[in-house]
C-alpha positions in Angstrom: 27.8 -168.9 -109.1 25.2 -171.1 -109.8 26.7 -172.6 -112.8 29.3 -173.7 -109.5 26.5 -175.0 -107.8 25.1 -177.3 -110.9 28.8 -178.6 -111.5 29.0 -178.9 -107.9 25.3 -181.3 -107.6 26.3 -183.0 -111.1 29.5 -184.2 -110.1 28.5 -185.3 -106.7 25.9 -187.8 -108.1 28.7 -189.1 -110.4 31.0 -190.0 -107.8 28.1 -191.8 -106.0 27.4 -193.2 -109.4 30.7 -194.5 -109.2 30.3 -196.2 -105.7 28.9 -199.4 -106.7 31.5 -200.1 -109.6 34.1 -202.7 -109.5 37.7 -201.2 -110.0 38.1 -203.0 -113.2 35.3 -201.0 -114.9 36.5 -197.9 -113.0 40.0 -198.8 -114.8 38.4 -198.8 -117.8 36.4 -195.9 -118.0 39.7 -193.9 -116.9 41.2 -195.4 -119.5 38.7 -194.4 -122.3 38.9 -191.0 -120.6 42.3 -190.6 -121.2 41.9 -192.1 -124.7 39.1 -189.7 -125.3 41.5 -186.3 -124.6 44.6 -187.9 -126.6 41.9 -187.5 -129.5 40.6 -184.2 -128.3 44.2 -182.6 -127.9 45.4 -184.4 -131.5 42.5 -182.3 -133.1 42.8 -179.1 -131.9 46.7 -179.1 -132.5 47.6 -176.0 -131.4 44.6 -174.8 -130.4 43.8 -174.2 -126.6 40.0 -175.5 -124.5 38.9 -172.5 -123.3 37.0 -173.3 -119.8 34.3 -170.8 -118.6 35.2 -169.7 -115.0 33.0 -172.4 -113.2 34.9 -174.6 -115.0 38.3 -173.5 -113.9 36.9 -173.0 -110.2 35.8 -176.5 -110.0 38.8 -178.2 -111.3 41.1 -176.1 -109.1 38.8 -176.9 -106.0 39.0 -180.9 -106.9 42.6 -180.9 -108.0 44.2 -178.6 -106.1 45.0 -180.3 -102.8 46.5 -183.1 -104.5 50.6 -183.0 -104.4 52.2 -181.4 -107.2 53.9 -184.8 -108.4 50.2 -186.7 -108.4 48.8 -183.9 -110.0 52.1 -184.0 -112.8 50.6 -187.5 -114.0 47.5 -186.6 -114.6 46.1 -186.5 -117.8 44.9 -183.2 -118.2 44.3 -180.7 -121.1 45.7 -178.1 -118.7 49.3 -177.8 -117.5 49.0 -178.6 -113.3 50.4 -175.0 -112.8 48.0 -173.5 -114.6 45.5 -175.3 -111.8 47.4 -174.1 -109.6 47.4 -170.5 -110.8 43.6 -170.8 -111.0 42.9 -171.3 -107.9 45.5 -168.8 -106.5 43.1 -166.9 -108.7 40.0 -167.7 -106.8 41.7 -166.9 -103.6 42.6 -163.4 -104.7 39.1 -162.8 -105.3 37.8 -164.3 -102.4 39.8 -162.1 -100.1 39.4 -159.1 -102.3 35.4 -159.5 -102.4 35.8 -159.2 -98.5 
């Protein structure tokens, strides 16, 4: 839970990072971003990221309420079901914590 939390702070002071750019360099970093997991996903071939469980809460919580069909043009190195799956997940054990 407090791995959440720090992913949670860190991210929020990136997006304010991201408050004084201009949407050309925003464009641009996306862009290397995207480049970046072309590489990653070339070099592990088959192989699969394995994301630690804050990991897979965060991304679900972000992604999540976007529509299906945004979310299907995303770059991701995750399929958007399994997202969506994740944070199905989370809501399982939420309730059945309670």
């Amino acid at each position: 839970m407090l791995r959440l939390a720090y992913l949670a702070i860190t991210n929020a002071f990136a997006a304010l990072r991201l408050l004084p750019m201009s949407d050309r360099d925003k464009d641009a970093e996306i862009l290397a971003l995207r480049h970046q997991i072309v590489v990653l996903e070339r070099q592990l071939g088959e192989d699969r990221v394995k994301f630690a469980s804050e990991d897979r809460a965060f991304l679900a919580a972000l992604l999540v309420p976007l529509p299906r069909q945004v979310l299907r043009q995303f770059r991701l190195l995750v399929q958007p079901d399994t997202v969506l799956r994740w944070h199905r997940d989370l809501i399982k054990q939420r309730h059945a914590g309670t």
